[in-house]
C-alpha positions as CSV (number, residue, x, y, z in Angstrom):
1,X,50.4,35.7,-50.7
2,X,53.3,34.1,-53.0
3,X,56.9,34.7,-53.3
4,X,58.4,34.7,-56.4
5,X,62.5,34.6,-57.1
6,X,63.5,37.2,-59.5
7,X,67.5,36.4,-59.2
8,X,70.1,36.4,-56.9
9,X,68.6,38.9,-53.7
10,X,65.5,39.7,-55.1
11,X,61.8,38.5,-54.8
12,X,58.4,39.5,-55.5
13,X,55.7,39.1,-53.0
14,X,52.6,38.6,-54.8
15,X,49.5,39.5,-52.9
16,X,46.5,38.9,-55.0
17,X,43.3,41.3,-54.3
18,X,40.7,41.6,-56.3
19,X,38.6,44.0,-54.1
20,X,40.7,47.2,-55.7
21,X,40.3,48.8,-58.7
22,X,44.1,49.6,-59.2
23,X,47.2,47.5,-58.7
24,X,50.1,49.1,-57.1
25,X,53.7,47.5,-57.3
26,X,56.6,49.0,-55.1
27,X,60.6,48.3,-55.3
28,X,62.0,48.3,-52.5
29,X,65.6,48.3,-52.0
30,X,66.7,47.2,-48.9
31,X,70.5,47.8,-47.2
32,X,72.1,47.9,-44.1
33,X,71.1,51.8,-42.3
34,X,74.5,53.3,-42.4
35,X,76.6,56.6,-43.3
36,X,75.5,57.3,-46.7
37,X,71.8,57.2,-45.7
38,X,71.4,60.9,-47.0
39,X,72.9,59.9,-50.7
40,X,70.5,56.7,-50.5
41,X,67.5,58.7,-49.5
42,X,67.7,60.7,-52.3
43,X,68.0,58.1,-55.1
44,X,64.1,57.4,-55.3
45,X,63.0,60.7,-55.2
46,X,65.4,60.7,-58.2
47,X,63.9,57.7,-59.5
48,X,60.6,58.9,-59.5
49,X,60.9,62.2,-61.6
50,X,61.0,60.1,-64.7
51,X,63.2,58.0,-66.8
52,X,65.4,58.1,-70.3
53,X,62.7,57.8,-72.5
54,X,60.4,60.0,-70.6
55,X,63.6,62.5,-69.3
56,X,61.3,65.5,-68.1
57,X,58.1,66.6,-66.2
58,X,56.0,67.4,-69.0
59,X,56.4,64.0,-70.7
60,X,56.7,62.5,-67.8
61,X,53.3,63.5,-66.2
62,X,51.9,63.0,-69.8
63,X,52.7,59.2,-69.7
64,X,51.1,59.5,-66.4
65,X,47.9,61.0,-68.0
66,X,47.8,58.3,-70.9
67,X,48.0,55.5,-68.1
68,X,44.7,56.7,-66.9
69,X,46.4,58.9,-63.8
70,X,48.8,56.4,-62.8
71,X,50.7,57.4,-59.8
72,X,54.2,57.3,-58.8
73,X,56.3,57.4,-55.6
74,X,59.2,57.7,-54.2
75,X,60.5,57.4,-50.1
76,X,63.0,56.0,-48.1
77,X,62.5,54.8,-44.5
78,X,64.0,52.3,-42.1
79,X,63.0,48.8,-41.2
80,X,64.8,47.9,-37.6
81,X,68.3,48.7,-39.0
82,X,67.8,48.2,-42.3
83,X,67.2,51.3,-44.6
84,X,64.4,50.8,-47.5
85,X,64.2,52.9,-50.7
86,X,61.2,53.0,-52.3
87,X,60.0,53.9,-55.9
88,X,56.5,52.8,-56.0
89,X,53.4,52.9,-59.2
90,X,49.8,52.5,-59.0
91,X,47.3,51.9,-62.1
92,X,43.9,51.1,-62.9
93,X,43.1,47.7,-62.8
94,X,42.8,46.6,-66.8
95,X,39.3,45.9,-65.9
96,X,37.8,48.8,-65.8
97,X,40.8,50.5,-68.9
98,X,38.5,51.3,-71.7
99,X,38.3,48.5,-74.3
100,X,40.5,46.4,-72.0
101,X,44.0,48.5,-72.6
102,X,46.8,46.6,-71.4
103,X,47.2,49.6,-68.7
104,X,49.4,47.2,-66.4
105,X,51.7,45.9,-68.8
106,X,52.5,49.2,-69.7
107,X,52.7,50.4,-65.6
108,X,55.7,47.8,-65.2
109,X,57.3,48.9,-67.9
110,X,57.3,52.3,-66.7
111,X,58.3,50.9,-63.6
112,X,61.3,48.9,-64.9
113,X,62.8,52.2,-66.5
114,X,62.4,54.4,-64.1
115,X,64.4,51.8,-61.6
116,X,67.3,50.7,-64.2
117,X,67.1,53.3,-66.6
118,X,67.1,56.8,-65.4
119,X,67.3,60.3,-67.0
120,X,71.1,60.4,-67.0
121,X,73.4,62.8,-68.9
122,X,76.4,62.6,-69.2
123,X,76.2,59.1,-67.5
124,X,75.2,61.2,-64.3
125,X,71.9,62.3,-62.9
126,X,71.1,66.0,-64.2
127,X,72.7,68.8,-62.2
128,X,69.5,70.9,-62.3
129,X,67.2,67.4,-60.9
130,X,69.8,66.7,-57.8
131,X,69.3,70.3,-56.9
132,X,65.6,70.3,-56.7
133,X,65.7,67.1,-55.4
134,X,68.2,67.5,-52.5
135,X,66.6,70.5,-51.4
136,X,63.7,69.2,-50.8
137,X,64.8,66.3,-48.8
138,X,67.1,68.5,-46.6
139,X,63.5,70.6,-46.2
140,X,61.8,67.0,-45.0
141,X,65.0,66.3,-42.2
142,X,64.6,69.9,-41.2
143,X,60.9,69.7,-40.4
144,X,61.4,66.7,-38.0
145,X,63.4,69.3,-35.9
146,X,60.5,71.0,-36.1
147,X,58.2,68.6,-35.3
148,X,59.6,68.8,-31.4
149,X,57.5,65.2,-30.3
150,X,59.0,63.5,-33.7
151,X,62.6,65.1,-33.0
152,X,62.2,64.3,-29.0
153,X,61.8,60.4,-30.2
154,X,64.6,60.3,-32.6
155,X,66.7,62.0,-30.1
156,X,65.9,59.5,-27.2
157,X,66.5,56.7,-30.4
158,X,69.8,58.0,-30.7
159,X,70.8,58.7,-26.8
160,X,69.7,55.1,-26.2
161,X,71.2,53.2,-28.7
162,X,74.6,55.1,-29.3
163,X,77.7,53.3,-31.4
164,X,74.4,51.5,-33.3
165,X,72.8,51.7,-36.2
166,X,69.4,52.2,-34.9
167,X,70.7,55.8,-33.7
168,X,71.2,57.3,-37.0
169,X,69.1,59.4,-38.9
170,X,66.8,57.6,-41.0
171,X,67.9,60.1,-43.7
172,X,70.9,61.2,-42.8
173,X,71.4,64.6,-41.9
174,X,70.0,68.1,-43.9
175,X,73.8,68.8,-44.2
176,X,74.7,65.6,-45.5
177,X,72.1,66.0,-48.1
178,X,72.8,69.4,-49.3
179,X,76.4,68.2,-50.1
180,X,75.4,65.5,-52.4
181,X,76.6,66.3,-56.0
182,X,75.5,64.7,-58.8
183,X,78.0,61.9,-59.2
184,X,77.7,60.8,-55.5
185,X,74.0,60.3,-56.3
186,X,74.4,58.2,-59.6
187,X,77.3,56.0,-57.4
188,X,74.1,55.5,-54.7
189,X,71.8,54.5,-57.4
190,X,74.5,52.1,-59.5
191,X,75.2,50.7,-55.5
192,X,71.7,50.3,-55.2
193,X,71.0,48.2,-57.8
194,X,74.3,46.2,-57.6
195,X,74.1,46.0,-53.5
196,X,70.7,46.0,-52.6
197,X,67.7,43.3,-51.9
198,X,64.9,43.8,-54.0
199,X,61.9,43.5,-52.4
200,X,58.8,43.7,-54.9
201,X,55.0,44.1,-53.5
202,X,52.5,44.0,-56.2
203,X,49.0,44.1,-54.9
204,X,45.9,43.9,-57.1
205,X,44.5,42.0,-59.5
206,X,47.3,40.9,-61.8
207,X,49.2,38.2,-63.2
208,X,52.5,37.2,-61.3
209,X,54.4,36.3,-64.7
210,X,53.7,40.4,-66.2
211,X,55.2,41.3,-62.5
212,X,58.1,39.1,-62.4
213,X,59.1,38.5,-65.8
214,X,60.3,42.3,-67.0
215,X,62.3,42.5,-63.4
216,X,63.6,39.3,-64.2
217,X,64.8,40.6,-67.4
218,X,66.4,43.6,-66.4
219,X,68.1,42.0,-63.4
220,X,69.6,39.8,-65.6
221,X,71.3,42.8,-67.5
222,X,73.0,43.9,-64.3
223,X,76.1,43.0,-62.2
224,X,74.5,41.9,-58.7
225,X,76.6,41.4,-55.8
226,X,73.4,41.9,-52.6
227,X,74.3,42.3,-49.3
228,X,72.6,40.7,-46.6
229,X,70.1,41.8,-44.2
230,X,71.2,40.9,-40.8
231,X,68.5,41.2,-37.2
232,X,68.6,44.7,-35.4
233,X,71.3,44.5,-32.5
234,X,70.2,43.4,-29.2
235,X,72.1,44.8,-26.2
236,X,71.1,45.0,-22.3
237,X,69.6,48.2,-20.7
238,X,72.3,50.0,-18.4
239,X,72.2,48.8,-14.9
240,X,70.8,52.3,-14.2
241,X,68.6,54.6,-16.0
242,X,70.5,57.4,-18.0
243,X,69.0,60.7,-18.0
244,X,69.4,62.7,-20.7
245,X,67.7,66.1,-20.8
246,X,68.5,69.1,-24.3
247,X,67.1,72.8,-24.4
248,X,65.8,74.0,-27.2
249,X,62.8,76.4,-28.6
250,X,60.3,73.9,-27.5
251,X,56.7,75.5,-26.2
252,X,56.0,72.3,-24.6
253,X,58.5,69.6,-22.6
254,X,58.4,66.5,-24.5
255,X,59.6,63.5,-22.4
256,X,60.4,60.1,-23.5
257,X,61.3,57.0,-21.7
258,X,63.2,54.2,-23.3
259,X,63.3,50.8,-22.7
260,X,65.1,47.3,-24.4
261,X,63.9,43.9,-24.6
262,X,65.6,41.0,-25.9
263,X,62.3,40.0,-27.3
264,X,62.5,40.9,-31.2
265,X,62.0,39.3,-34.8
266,X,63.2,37.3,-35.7
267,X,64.6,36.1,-32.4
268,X,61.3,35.2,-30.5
269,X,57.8,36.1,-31.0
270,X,57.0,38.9,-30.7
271,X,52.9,39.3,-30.6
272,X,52.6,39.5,-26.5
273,X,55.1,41.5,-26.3
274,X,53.0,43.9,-29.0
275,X,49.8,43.2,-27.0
276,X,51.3,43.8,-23.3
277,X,52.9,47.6,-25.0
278,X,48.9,48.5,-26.1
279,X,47.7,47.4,-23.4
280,X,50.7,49.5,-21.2
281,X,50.3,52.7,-23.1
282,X,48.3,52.5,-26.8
283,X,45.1,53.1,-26.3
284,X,42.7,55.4,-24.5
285,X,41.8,52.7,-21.6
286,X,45.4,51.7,-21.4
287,X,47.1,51.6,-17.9
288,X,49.2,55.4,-18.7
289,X,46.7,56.9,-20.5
290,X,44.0,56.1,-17.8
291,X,46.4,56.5,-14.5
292,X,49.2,59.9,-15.9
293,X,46.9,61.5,-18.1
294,X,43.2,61.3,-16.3
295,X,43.7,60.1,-12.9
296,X,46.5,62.3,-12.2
297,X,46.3,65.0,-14.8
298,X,50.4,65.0,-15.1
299,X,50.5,64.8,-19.3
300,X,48.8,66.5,-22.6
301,X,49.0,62.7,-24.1
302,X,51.2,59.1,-22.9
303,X,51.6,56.9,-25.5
304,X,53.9,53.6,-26.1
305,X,55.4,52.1,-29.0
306,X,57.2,49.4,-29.7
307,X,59.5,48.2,-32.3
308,X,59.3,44.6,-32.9
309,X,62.1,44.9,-35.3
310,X,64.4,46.0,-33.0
311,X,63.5,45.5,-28.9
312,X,62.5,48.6,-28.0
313,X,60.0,50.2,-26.6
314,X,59.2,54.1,-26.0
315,X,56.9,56.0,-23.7
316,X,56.3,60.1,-25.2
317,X,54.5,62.1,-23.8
318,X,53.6,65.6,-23.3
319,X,53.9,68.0,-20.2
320,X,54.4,71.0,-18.7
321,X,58.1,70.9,-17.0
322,X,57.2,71.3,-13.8
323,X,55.1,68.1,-13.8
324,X,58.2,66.4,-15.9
325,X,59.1,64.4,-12.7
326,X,56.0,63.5,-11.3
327,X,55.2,61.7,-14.6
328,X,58.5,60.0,-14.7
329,X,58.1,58.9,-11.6
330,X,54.0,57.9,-12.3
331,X,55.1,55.8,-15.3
332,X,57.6,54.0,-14.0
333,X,54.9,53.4,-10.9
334,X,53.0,52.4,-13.8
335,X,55.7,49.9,-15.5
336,X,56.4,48.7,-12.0
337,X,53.0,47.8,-11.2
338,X,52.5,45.7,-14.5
339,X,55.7,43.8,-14.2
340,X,54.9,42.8,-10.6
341,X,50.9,42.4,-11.8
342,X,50.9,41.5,-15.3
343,X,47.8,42.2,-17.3
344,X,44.0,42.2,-15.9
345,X,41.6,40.4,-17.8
346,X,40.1,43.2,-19.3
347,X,43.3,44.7,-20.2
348,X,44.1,41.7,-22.0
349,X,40.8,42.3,-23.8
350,X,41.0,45.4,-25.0
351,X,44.7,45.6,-26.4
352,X,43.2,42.0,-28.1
353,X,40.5,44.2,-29.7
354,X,42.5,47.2,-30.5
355,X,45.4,44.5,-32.1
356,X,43.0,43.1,-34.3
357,X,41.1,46.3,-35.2
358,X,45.0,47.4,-36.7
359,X,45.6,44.1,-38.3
360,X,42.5,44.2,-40.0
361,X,42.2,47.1,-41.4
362,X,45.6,46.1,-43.2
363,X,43.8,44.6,-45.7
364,X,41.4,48.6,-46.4
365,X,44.1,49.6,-49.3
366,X,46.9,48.3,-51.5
367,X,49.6,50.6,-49.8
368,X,49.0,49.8,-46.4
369,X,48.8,45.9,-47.5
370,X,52.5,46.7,-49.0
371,X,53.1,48.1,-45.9
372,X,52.0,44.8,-43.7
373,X,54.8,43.4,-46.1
374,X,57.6,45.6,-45.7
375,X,57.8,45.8,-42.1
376,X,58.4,42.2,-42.2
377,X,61.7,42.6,-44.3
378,X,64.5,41.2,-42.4
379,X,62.6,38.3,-41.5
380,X,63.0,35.3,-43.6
381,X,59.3,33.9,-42.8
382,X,56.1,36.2,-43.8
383,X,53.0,35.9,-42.1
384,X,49.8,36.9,-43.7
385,X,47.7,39.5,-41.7
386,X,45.2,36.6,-41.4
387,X,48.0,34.1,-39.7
388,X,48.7,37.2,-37.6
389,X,45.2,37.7,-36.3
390,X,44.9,33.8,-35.3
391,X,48.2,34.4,-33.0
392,X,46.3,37.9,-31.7
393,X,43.6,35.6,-30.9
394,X,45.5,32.6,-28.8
395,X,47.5,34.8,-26.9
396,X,47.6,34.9,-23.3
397,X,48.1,36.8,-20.2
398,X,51.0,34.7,-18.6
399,X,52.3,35.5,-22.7
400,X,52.2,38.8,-22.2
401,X,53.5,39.1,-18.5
402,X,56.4,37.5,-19.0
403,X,57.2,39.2,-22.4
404,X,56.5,42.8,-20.4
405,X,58.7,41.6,-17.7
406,X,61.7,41.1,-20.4
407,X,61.6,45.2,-20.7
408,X,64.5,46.9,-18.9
409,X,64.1,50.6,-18.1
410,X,67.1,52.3,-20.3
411,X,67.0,56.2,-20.5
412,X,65.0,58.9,-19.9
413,X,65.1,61.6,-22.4
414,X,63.9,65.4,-22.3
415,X,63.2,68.2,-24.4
416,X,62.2,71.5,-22.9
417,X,62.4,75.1,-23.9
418,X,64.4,78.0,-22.5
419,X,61.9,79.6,-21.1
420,X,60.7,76.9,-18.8
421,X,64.9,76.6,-17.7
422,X,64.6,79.9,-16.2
423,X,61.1,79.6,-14.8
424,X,62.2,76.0,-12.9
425,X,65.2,78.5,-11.7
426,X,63.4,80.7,-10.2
C-alpha cells in the first residue's frame, strides 16, 4: 500500500494486487456528517447514471458493454462522524482485454467524467434524473424503518449521542430527500468537489501514474477549498443509565444497550478494546451469546459491536417483551462480571481467532480491501491488514481488561410493538 498526493485534500491509496482479474478504483468524498446529509447522499447516485459525453442509460450502459462489463457504483455511508460519498468503477484487468486493450485507461477516464463532468442541462442536474434518483433513496431510508433491528440501532445511536453528529441519519431523512430539487443537488455536487477530501482506492493490478495523473488533472481545473476531517466526539456516559423505550408495529422487541468508551482512533489503540467486544458478545462462544441466549434462553440472538471510530459500543438483541428485563438485567450481569474478571484464556483465544479470521479475509476481493481502507479515513496513519493482524497477535488479556473496563453503561433503548403494550397490561 502507497499514498499518492493528488493536490490540496486529496490522495490516492494505491493497493497493488495482482491476484484479481479486475481493478476497481473508488472516489470517495469525505465531509463532516451534518444537515444536508440527504442532498449529499444523493450526489453519487447522480454521479453514477452517467456523464456529458455519455448523458443517458442506453449509451451509458453501452460504454459499459464496450469496457468488457465494467461496473459502476454509487453510495454514501458514514465513517465515525464523517459522511463518505462514493462513486466507484471496476474493469477487467488489461491482461486478460483481448489483444491487450487499454481497458483501464479508458475506466479512469470514465471515472474522471462521471466525477467532474456530469450530465448537466441547463448547468443543473436533469429534472427527470433527480426524480428517479431521489425516490429511490427516500425508498432505501424508508426500509431501515422497516428493518425494525436496523431502525432499533439507529434509534439507540441517536438517543445516546443527542446534540452530536453521530445521531443523525446517515442519509438524512426520506423527507429531506424527497424535497431536494434539482439545483440543491448540483450546489451538493459543486460543494463536493470544492469542500470535500478525496480519498482514491484503486486496487488491482495497475500503474499508480494512469490512477493519479488524470485526477491530478482534473483537480487542477477546479477551485478547492477542503475541509478538514476532525476525530468523532468523545463525551462520558451519564452517571445513570437512561432508559429509553418507543412503540411501534414491531412483531418482535428489539433491545439495545449502549455504552461509551474514551478508547477510539485515533486517540488510543483501539485493537483490545475490538478483541474484549468479540470476545463479550461477537461470536457464538462469546460470554452473551453463551450465558442470555443458551444458558438462560432470555433472547432470539445477542450480539456486540463496536465502533472504533467513534467509542461506542452496542448490545442488540432480540426478545419476546416479557423477558426484555431479565435480559437487561443478564447482560449487564454479564458486562459486570467481565469488568470485575476480565477475559479467560480461552476467551482471549477465540476472539484472537475470530479477529484474525475477519482481517484476513480482507484481502478475498478488491471491494472489501477498499473497504479495510475507508474505515480508516479520519485517521492520519493507515495500517495494512497485515500490520493489523501482527497487533491481533501480541495482544493481551490485561490489554483487553483494562480497555473493557473503560466502557460506561449509557442507555438502554427499546422497541416493542402495541400488541405486546397491552398484553404486559394485562
Amino acid at each position: 500500500m502507497t499514498v499518492f498526493p493528488l493536490g490540496p485534500g486529496a490522495r490516492l491509496i494505491a493497493v497493488p494486487d495482482d491476484r484479481f482479474q479486475t481493478v476497481r478504483v473508488s472516489a470517495h468524498f469525505a465531509v463532516p456528517l451534518g444537515g444536508n446529509a440527504a442532498e449529499n447522499a444523493l450526489v453519487p447516485r447522480l454521479l453514477a447514471r452517467g456523464c456529458a459525453e455519455y448523458p443517458d442509460f442506453t449509451r451509458f450502459s453501452r460504454k459499459l458493454a464496450m469496457l468488457y462489463g465494467a461496473s459502476v457504483y454509487g453510495a454514501s455511508q458514514t465513517v465515525g462522524e464523517t459522511q463518505v460519498l462514493t462513486v466507484a468503477l471496476a474493469t477487467i484487468d488489461d491482461r486478460f482485454a483481448p489483444d491487450g486493450e487499454p481497458v483501464f485507461a479508458e475506466g479512469m477516464r470514465l471515472l474522471c467524467a462521471m466525477l467532474f463532468d456530469p450530465a448537466l442541462e441547463n448547468g443543473a442536474f436533469r429534472a427527470e434524473d433527480v426524480a428517479e434518483e431521489k425516490r429511490g433513496l427516500a425508498e432505501e431510508i424508508r426500509a431501515e424503518f422497516n428493518d425494525k433491528r436496523v431502525y432499533a440501532l439507529h434509534r439507540c445511536r441517536a438517543e445516546m449521542c443527542r446534540g452530536e453528529p453521530y445521531a443523525l441519519d446517515r442519509q438524512g431523512t426520506a423527507a429531506q430527500a424527497e424535497a431536494i430539487t434539482p439545483a440543491a443537488a448540483t450546489a451538493a455536487w459543486r460543494r463536493l468537489c470544492r469542500t470535500g477530501a478525496l480519498t482514491v482506492i484503486a486496487v488491482g493490478r495497475f500503474d499508480a501514474d494512469a490512477v493519479a495523473a488524470p485526477l491530478r488533472a482534473a483537480l487542477a481545473q477546479m477551485p478547492r477549498d477542503p475541509v478538514a476531517l476532525h476525530p468523532a466526539v468523545r463525551r462520558a456516559a451519564p452517571d445513570a443509565m437512561e432508559s429509553v423505550t418507543e412503540r411501534t408495529g414491531a412483531q418482535q422487541t428489539k433491545l439495545v444497550l449502549g455504552f461509551r468508551t474514551p478508547c477510539a482512533e485515533p486517540y488510543e489503540d483501539t485493537m483490545p478494546m475490538r478483541m474484549a467486544a468479540v470476545a463479550f458478545g461477537a461470536t457464538p462462544v462469546s460470554r452473551l451469546f453463551r450465558n442470555v441466549r443458551e444458558k438462560q434462553g432470555l433472547c432470539y440472538y445477542c450480539t456486540a459491536h463496536y465502533d472504533f471510530n467513534k467509542g461506542v459500543m452496542l448490545v442488540d438483541c432480540g426478545v419476546d417483551e416479557a423477558r426484555a428485563h431479565a435480559a437487561r438485567a443478564e447482560i449487564l450481569r454479564q458486562f459486570d462480571r467481565m469488568q470485575a474478571d476480565g477475559l479467560t484464556d480461552e476467551e482471549l483465544e477465540n476472539a484472537r481467532r475470530a479477529v484474525l479470521d475477519s482481517v484476513g479475509s480482507v484481502s478475498d476481493s478488491p471491494a472489501m480491501l477498499a473497504g479495510w481502507y475507508l474505515s480508516q479515513l479520519p485517521n492520519d496513519c493507515l495500517h495494512t491488514p497485515e500490520e493489523a493482524a501482527a497487533r491481533v497477535r501480541a495482544v493481551t488479556a490485561e490489554e483487553c481488561a483494562t480497555a473493557f473496563a473503560s466502557l460506561r453503561p449509557a442507555i438502554c433503548y427499546q422497541l416493542s410493538g402495541p400488541e405486546c403494550a397491552k398484553e404486559a397490561d394485562e
